[in-house]
C-alpha positions, 0 to 999 in steps of 0.5 A: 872704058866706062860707058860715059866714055864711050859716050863721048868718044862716040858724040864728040866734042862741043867746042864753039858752036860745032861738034867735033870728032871725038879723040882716037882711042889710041890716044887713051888716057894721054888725051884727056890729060892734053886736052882736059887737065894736066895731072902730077903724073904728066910724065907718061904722057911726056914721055910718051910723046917724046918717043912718038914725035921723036923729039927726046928733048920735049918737056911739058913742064910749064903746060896747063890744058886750061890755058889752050886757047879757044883756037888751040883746043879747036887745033888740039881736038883736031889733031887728037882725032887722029891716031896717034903717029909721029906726025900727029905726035908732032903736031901735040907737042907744037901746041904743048910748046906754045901754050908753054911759051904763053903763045895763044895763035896756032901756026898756019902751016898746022891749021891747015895739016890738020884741019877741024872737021865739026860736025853739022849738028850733035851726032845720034846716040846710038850706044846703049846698055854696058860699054864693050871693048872694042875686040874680043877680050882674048889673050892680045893685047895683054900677052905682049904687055905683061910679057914686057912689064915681066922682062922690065921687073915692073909691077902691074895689074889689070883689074876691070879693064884697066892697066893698073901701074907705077906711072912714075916708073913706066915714065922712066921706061918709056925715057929708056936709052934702050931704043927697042925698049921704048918702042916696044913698050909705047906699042904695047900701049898703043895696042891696050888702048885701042882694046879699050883698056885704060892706064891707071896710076898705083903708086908703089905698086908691087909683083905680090900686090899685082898678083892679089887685085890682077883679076884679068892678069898680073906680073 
């Protein structure tokens, strides 16, 4: 996690006027792809909130965080400032479905589950100098990660405090018919990202290329 990140984390988000809570960390990257832009590699995030909502048949396909409207990026930073579970899980995937179906209103009943707080005025930076994780950089979480990634024979490498990977590949595990596997593995990134490790794509990575760049750990 950069310092510009943190930053913003820290500051929040200006949306209308207002200055809302920044995302939870246990969001990661998937936020930024939900609420900022939508990448050729969404299907992590898919995935990703497949197993968090429950909800194995959710596709986003067809879904663009440009086209949020101004009342649902308000409802969607709202939602994203809470930790990412099966209800918050839920409520995304509410929103990534109607800005699929071109619907721009927000449903009542989810404005009023998971109301905007803004702030009264732009919160005080208080961050200064290099970005720190946010627990000591020890053994967790990277031990149960890459002892995952180990059991899965999926290649990865952590290099400046990112989790490099196949995100092509983690996507097909995390849509695994093994229920143990996908809760697990989306635990694990749960646990990277409220580390401050974020997730990056390296298509085609392999175990003797990870090994070479993994100077925080490597399969």
């Amino acid at each position: 996690m950069n310092v510009s990140e943190v930053r913003q984390m820290n500051q929040g988000r200006h949306i209308r006027g207002h200055y809302f809570p920044g995302f939870h960390p246990g969001w990661g990257g998937f936020s930024e792809e939900l609420f900022h832009y939508t990448s050729r590699y969404y299907g992590v995030t898919e995935a990703f909130l497949r197993g968090l909502a429950e909800r194995p048949g959710f596709s986003m396909s067809g879904y663009k965080a440009a086209s949020l409207s101004d009342q649902q990026r308000i409802a969607m930073a709202a939602i994203l400032s809470r930790a990412p579970a099966r209800e918050t899980g839920l409520g995304v995937v509410t929103l990534a479905e109607a800005v699929i179906r071109g619907v721009s209103d927000v449903a009542e009943e989810l404005l009023q589950q998971f109301q905007p707080e803004p702030l009264a005025s732009e919160p005080v930076e208080t961050l200064v100098g290099h970005a720190k994780p946010q627990r000591p950089l020890d053994i967790e979480p990277l031990e149960p990660w890459l002892s995952l990634a180990e059991r899965l024979l999926m290649p990865v490498a952590v290099h400046e405090h990112h989790v490099e990977v196949d995100m092509q590949q983690l996507a097909k595990h995390l849509d695994s018919p093994n229920p143990a596997i996908r809760s697990n593995l989306r635990q694990t990134i749960l646990d990277l990202h409220e580390a401050g490790y974020l997730l990056r794509n390296h298509p085609h990575l392999t175990h003797a290329e990870a090994q070479q760049i993994g100077d925080e750990g490597a399969v």
